[in-house]
PDBQT receptor file of N, H, CA, C and O in Angstrom, charges set to zero:
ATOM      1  N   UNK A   1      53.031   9.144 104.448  1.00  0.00    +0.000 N 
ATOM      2  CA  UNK A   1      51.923   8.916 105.347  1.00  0.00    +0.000 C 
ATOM      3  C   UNK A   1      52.222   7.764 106.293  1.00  0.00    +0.000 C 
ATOM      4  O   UNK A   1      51.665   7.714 107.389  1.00  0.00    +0.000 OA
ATOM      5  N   UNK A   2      53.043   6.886 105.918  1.00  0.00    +0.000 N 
ATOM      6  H   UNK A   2      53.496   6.926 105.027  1.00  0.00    +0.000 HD
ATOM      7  CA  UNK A   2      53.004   5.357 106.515  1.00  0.00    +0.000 C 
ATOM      8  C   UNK A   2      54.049   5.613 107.408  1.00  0.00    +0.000 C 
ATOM      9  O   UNK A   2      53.992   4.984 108.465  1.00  0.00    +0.000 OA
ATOM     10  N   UNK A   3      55.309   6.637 107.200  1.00  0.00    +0.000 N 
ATOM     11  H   UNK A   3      55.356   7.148 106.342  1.00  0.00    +0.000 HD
ATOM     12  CA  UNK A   3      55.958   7.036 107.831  1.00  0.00    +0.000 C 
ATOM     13  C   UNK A   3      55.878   7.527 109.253  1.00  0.00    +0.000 C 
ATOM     14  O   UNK A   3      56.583   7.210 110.211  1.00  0.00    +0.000 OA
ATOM     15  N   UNK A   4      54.631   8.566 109.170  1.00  0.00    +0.000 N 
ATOM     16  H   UNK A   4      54.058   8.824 108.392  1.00  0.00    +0.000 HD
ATOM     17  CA  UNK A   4      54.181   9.502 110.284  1.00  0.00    +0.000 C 
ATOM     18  C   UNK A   4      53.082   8.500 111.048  1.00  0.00    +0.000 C 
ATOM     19  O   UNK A   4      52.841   8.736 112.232  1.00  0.00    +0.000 OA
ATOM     20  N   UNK A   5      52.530   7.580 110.499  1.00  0.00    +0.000 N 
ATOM     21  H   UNK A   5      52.726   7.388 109.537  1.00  0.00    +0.000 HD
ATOM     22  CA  UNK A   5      51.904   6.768 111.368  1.00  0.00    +0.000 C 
ATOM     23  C   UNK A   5      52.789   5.570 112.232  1.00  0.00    +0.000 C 
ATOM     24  O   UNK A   5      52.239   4.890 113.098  1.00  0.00    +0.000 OA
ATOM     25  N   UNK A   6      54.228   5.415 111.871  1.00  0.00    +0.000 N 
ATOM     26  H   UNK A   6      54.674   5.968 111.167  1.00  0.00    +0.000 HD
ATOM     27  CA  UNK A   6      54.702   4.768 112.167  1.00  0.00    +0.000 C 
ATOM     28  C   UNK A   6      55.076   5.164 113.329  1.00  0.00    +0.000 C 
ATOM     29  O   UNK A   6      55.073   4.406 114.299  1.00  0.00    +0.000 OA
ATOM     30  N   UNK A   7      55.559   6.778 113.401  1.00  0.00    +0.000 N 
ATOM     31  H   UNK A   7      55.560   7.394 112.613  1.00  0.00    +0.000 HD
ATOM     32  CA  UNK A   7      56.259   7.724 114.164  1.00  0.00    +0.000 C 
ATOM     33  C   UNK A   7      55.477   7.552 115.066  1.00  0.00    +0.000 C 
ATOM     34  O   UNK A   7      55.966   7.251 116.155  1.00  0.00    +0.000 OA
ATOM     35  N   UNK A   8      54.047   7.673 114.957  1.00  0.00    +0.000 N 
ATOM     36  H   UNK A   8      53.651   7.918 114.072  1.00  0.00    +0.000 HD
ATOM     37  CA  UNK A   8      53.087   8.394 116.331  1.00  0.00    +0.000 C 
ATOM     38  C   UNK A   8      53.084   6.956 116.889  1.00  0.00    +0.000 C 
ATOM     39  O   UNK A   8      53.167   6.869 118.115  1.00  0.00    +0.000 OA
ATOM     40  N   UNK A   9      52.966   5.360 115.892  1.00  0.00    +0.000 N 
ATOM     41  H   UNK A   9      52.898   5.431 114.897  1.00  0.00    +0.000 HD
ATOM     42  CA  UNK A   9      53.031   4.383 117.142  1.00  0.00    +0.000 C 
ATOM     43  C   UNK A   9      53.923   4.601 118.012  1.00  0.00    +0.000 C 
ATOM     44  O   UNK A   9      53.639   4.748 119.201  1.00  0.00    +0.000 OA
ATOM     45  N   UNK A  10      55.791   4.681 117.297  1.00  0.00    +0.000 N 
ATOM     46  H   UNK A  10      56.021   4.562 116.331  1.00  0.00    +0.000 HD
ATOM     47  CA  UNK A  10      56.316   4.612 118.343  1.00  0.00    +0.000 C 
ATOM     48  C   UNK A  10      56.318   5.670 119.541  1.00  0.00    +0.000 C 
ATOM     49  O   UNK A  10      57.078   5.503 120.494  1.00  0.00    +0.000 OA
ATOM     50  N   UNK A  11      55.890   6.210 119.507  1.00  0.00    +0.000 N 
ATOM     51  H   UNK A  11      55.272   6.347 118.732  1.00  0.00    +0.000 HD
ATOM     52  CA  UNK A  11      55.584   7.522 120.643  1.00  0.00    +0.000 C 
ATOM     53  C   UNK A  11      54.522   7.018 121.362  1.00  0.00    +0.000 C 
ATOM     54  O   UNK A  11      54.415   6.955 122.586  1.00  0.00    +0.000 OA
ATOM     55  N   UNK A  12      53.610   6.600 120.363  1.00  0.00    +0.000 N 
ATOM     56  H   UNK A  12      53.698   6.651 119.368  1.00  0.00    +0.000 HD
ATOM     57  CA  UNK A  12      52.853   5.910 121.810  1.00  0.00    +0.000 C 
ATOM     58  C   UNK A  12      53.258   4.372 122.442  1.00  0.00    +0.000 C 
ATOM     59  O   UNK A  12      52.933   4.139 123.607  1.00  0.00    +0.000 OA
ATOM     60  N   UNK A  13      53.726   3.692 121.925  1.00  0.00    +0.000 N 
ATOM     61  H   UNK A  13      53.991   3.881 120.979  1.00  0.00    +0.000 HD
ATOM     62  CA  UNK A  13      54.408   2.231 122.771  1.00  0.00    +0.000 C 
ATOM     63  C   UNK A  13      55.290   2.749 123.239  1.00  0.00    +0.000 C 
ATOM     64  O   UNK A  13      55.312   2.456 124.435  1.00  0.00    +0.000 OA
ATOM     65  N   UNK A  14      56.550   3.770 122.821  1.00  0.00    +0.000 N 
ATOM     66  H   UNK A  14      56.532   4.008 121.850  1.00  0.00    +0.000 HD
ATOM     67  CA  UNK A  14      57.021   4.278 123.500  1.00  0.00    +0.000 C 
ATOM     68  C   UNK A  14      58.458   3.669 123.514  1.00  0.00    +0.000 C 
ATOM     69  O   UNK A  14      59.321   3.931 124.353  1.00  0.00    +0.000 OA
ATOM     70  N   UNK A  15      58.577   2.863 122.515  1.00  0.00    +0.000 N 
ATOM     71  H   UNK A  15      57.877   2.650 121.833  1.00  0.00    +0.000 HD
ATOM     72  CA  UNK A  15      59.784   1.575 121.794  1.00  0.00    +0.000 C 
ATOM     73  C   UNK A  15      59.576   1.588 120.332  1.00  0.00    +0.000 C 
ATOM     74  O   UNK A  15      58.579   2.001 119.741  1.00  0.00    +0.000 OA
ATOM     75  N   UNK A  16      60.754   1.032 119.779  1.00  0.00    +0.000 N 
ATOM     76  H   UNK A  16      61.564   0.696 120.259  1.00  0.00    +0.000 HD
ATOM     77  CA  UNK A  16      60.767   1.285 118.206  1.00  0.00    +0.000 C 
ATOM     78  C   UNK A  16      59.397   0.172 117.704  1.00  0.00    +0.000 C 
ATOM     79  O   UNK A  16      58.681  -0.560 118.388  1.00  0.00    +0.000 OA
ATOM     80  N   UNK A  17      59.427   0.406 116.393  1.00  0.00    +0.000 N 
ATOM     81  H   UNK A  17      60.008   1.000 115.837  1.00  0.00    +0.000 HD
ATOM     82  CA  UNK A  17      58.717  -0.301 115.732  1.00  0.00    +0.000 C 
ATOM     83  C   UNK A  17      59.401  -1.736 115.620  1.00  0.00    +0.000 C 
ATOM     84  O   UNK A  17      60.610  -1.910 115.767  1.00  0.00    +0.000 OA
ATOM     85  N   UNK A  18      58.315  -2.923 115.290  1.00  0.00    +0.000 N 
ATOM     86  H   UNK A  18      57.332  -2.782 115.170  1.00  0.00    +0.000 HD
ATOM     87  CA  UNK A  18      58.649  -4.566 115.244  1.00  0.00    +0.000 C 
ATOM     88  C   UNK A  18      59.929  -4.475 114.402  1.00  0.00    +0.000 C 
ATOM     89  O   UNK A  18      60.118  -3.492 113.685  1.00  0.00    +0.000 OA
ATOM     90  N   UNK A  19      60.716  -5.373 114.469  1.00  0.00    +0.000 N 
ATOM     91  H   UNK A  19      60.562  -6.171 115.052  1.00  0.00    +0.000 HD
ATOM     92  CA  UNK A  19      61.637  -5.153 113.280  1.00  0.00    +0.000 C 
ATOM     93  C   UNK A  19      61.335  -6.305 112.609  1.00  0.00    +0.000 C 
ATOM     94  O   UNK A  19      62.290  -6.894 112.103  1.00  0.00    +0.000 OA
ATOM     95  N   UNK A  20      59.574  -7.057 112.400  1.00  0.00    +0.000 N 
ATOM     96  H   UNK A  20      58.798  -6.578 112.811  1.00  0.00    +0.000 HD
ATOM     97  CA  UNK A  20      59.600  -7.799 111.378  1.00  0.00    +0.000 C 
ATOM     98  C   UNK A  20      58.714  -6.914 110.306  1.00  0.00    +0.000 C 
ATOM     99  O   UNK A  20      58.709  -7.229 109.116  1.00  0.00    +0.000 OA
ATOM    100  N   UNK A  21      57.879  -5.658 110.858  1.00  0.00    +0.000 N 
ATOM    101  H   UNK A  21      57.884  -5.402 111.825  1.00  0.00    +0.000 HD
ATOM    102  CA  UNK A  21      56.970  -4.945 110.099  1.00  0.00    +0.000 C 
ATOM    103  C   UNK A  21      57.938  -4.794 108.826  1.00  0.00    +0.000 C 
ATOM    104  O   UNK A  21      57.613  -5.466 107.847  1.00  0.00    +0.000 OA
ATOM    105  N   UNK A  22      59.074  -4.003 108.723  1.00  0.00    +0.000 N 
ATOM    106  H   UNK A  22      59.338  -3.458 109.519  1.00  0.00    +0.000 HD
ATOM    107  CA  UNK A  22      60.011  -3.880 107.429  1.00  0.00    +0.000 C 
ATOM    108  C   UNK A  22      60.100  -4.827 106.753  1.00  0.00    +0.000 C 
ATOM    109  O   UNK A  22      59.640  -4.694 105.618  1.00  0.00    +0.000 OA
ATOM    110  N   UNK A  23      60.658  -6.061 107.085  1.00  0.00    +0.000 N 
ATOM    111  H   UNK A  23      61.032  -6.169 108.006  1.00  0.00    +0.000 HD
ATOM    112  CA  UNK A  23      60.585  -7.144 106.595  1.00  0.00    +0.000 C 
ATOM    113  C   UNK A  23      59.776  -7.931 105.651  1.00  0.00    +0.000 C 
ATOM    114  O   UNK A  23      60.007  -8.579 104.630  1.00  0.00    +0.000 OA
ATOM    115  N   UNK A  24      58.477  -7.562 106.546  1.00  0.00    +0.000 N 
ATOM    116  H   UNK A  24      58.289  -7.035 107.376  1.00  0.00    +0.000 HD
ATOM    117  CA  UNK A  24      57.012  -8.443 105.704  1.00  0.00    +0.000 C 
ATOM    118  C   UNK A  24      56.779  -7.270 105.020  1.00  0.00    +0.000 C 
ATOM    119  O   UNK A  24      55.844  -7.612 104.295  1.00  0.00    +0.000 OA
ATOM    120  N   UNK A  25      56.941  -6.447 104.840  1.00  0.00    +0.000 N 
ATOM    121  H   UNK A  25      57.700  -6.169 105.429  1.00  0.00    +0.000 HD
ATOM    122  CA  UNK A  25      56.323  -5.122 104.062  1.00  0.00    +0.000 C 
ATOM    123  C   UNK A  25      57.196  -5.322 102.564  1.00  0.00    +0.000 C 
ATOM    124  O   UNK A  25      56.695  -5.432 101.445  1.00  0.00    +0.000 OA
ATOM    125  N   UNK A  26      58.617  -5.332 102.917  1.00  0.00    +0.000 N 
ATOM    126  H   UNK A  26      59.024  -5.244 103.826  1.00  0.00    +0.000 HD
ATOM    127  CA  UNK A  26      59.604  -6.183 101.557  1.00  0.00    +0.000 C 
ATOM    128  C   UNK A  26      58.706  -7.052 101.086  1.00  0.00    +0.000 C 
ATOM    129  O   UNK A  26      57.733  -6.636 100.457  1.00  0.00    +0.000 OA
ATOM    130  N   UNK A  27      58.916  -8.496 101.340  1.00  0.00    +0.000 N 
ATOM    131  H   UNK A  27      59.707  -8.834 101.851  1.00  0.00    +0.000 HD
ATOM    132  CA  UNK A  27      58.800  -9.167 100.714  1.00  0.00    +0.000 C 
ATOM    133  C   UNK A  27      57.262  -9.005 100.090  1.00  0.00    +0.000 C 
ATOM    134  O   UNK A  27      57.297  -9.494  98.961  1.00  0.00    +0.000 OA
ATOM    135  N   UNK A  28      56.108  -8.576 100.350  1.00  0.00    +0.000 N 
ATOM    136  H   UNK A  28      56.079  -8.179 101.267  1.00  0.00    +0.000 HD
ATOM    137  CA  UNK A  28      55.097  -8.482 100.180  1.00  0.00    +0.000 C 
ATOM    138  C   UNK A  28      55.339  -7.042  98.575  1.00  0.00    +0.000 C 
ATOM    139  O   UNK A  28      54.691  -6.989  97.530  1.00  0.00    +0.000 OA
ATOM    140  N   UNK A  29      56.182  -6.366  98.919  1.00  0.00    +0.000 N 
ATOM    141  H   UNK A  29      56.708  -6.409  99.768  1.00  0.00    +0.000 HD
ATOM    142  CA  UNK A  29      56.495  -5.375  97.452  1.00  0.00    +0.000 C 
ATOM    143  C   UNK A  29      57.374  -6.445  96.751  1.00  0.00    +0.000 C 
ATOM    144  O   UNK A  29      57.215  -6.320  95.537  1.00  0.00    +0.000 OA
ATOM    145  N   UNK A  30      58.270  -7.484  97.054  1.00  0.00    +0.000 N 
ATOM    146  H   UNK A  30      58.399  -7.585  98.041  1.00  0.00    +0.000 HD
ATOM    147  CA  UNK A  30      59.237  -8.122  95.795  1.00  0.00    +0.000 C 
ATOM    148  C   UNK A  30      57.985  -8.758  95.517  1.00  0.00    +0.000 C 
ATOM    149  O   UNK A  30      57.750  -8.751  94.309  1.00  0.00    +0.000 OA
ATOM    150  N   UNK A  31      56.842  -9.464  96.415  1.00  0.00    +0.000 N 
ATOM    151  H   UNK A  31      57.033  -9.469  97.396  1.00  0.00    +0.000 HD
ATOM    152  CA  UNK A  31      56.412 -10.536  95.122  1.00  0.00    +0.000 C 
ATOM    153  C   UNK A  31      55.699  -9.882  94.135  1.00  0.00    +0.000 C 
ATOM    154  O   UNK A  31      55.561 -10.468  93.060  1.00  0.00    +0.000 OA
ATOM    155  N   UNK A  32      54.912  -8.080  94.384  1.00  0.00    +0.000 N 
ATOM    156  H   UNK A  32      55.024  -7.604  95.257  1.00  0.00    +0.000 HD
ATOM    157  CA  UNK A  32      53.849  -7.880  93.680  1.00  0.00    +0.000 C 
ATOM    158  C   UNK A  32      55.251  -6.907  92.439  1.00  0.00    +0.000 C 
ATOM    159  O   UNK A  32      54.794  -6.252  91.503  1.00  0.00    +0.000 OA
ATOM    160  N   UNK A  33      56.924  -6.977  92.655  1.00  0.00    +0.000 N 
ATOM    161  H   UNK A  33      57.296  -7.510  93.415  1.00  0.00    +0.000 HD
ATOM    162  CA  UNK A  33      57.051  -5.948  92.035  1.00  0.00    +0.000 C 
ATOM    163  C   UNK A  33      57.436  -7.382  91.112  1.00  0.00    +0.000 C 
ATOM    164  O   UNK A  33      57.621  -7.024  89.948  1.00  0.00    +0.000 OA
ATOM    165  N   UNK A  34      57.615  -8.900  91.262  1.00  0.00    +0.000 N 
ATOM    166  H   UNK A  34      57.465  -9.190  92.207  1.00  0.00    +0.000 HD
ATOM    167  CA  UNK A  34      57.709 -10.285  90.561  1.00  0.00    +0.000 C 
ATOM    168  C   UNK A  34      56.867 -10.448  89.593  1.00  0.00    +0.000 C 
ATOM    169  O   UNK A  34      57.143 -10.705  88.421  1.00  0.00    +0.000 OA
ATOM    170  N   UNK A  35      55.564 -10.263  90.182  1.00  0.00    +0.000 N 
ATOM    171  H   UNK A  35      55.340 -10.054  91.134  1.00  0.00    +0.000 HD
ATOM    172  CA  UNK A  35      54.252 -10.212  89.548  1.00  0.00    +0.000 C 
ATOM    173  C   UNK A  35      53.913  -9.220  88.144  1.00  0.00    +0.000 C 
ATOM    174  O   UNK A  35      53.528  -9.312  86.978  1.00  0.00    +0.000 OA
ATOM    175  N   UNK A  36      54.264  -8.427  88.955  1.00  0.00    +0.000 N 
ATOM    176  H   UNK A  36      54.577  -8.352  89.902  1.00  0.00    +0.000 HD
ATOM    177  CA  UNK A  36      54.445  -7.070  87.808  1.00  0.00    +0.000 C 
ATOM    178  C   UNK A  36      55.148  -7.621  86.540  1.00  0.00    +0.000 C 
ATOM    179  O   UNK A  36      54.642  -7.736  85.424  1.00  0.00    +0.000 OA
ATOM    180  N   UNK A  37      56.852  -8.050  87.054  1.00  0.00    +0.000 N 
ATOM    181  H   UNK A  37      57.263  -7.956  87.961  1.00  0.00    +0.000 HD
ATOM    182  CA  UNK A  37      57.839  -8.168  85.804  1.00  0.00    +0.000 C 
ATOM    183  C   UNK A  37      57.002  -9.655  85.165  1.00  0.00    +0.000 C 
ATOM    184  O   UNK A  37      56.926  -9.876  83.957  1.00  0.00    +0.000 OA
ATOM    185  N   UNK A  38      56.710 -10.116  85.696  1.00  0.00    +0.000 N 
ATOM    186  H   UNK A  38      56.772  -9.936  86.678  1.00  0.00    +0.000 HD
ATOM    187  CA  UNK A  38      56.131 -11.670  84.685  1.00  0.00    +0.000 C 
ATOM    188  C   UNK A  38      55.089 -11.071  83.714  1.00  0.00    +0.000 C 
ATOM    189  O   UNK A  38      55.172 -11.221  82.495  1.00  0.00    +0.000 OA
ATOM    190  N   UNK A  39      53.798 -10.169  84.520  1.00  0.00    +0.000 N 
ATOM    191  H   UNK A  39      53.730 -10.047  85.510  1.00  0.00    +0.000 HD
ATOM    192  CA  UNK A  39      52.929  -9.883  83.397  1.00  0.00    +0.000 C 
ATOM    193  C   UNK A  39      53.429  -9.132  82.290  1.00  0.00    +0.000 C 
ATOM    194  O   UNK A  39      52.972  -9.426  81.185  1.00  0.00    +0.000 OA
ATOM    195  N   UNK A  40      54.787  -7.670  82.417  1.00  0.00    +0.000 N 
ATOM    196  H   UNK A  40      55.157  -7.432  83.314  1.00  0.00    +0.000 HD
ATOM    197  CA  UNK A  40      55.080  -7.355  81.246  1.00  0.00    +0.000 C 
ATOM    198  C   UNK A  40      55.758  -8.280  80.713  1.00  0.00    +0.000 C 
ATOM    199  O   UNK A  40      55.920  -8.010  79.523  1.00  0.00    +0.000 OA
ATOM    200  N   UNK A  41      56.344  -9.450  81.059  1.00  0.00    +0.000 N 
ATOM    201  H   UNK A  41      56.213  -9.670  82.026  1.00  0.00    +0.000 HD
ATOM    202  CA  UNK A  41      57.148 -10.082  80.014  1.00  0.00    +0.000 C 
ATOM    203  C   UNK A  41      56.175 -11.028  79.185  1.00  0.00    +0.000 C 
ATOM    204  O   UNK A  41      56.361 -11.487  78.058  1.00  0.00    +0.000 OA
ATOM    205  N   UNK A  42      55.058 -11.205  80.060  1.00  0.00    +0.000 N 
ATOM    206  H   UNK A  42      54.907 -10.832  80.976  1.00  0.00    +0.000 HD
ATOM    207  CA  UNK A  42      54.192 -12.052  78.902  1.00  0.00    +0.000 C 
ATOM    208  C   UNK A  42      53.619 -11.006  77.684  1.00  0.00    +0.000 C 
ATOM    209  O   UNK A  42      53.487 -11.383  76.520  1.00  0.00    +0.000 OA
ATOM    210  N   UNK A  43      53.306  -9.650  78.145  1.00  0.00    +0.000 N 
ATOM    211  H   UNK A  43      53.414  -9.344  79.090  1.00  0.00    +0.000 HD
ATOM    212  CA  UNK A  43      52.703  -8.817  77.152  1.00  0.00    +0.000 C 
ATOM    213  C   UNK A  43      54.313  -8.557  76.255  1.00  0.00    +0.000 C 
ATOM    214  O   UNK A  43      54.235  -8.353  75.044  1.00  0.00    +0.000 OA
ATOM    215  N   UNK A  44      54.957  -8.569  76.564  1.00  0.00    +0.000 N 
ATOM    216  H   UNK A  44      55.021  -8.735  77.548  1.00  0.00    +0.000 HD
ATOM    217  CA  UNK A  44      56.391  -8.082  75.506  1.00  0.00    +0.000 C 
ATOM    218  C   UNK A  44      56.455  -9.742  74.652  1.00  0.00    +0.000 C 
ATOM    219  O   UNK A  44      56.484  -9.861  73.427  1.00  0.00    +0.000 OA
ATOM    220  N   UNK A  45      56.464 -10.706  75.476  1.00  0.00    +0.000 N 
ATOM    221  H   UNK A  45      56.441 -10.610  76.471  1.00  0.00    +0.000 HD
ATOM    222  CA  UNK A  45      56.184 -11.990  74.188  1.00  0.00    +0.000 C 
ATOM    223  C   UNK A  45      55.103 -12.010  73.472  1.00  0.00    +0.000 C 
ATOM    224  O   UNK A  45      55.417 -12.457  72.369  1.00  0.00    +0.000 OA
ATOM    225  N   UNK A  46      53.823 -11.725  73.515  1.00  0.00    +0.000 N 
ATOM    226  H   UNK A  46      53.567 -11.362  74.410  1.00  0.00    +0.000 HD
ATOM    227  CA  UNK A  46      52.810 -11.279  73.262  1.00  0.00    +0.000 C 
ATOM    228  C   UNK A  46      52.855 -10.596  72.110  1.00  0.00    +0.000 C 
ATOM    229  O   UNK A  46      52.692 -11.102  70.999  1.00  0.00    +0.000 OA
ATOM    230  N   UNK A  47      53.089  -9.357  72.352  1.00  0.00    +0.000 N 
ATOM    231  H   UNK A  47      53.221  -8.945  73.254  1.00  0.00    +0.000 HD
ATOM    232  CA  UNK A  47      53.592  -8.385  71.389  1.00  0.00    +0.000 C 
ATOM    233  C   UNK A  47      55.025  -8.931  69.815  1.00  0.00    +0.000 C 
ATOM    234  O   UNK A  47      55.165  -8.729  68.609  1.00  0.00    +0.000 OA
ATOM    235  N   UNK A  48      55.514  -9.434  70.586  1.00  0.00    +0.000 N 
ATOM    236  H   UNK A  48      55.401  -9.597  71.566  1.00  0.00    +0.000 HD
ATOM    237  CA  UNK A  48      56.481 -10.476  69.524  1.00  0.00    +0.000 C 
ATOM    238  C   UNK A  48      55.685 -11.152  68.742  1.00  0.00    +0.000 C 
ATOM    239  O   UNK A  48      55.679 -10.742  67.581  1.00  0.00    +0.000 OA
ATOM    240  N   UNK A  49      54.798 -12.326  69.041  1.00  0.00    +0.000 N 
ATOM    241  H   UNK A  49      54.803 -12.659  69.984  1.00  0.00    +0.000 HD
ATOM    242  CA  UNK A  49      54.636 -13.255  68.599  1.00  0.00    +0.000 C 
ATOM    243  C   UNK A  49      53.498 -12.584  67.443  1.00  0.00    +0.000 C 
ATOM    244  O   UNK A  49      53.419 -12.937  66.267  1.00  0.00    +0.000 OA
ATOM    245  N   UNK A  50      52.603 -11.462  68.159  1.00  0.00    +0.000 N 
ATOM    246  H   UNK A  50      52.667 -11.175  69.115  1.00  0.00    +0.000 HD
ATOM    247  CA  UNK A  50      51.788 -11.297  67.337  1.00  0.00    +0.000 C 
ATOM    248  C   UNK A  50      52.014 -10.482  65.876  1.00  0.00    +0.000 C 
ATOM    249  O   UNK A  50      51.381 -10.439  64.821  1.00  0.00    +0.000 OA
ATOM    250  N   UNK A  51      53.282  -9.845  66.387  1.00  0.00    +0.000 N 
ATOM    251  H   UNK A  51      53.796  -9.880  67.244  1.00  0.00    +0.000 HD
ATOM    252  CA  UNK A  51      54.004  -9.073  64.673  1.00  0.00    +0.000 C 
ATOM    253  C   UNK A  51      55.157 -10.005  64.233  1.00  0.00    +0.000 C 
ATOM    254  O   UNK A  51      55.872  -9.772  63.259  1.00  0.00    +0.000 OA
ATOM    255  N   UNK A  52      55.245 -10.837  64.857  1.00  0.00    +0.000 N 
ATOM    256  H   UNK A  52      54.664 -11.027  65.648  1.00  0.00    +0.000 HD
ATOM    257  CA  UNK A  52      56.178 -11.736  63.820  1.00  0.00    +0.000 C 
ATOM    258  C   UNK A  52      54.997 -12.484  62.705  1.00  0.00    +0.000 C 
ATOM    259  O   UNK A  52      55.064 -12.744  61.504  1.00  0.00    +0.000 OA
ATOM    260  N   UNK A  53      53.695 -12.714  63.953  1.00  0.00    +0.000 N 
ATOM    261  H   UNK A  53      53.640 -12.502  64.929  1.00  0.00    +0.000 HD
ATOM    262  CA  UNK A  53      52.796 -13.575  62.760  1.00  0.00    +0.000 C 
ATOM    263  C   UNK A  53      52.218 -12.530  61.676  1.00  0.00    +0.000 C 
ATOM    264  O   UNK A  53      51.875 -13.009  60.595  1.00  0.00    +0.000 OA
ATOM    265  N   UNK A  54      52.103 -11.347  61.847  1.00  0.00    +0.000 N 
ATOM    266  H   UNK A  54      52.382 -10.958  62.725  1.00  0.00    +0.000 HD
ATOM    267  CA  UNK A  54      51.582 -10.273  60.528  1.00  0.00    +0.000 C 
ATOM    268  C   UNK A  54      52.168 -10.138  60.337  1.00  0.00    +0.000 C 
ATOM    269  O   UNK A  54      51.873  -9.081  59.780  1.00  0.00    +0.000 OA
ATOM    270  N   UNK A  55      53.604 -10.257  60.129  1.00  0.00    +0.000 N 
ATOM    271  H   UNK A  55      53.844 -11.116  60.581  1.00  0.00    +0.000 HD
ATOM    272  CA  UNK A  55      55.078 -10.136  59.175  1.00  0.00    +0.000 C 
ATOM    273  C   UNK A  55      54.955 -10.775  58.699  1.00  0.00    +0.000 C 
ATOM    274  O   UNK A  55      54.973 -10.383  57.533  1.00  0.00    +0.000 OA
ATOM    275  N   UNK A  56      54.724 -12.201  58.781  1.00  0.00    +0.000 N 
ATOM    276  H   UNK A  56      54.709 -12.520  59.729  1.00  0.00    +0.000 HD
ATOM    277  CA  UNK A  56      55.181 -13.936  58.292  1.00  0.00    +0.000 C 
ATOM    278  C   UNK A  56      54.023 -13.872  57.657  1.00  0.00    +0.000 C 
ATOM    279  O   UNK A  56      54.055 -14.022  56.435  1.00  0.00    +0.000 OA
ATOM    280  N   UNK A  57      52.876 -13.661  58.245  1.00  0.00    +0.000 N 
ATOM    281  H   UNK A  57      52.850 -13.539  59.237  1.00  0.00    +0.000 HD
ATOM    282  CA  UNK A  57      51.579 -14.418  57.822  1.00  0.00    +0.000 C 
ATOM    283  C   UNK A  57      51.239 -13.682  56.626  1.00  0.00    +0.000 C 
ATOM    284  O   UNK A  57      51.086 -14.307  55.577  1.00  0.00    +0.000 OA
ATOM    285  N   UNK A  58      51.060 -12.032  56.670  1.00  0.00    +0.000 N 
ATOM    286  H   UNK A  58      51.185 -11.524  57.522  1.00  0.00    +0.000 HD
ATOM    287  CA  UNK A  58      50.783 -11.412  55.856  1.00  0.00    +0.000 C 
ATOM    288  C   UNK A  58      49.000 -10.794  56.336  1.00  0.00    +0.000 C 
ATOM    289  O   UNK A  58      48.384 -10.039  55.583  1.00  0.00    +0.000 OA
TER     290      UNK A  58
């Protein structure tokens, strides 16, 4: 979809697209795909800590 809207701007400006739009569109997916990997790694320590303590604890 983001594709074909991209297409019809440039047809209508009539020049390529910004070449910072790609850019900020990256970094805006690394921080949320950053975000992502931190919250599973807190739920995977999470998950550790809480069956090591019903192993240990009993």
């Amino acid at each position: 979809m983001s594709e074909l809207v991209m297409n019809e701007n440039e047809k209508q400006n009539g020049e390529a697209a910004d070449d910072r739009q790609p850019s900020e569109m990256h970094r805006r997916q690394r921080g949320k795909n950053i975000a992502v990997a931190v919250v599973l790694f807190g739920m995977v320590v999470l998950f550790y800590v809480v069956a090591i303590v019903k192993i240990g604890g009993g």
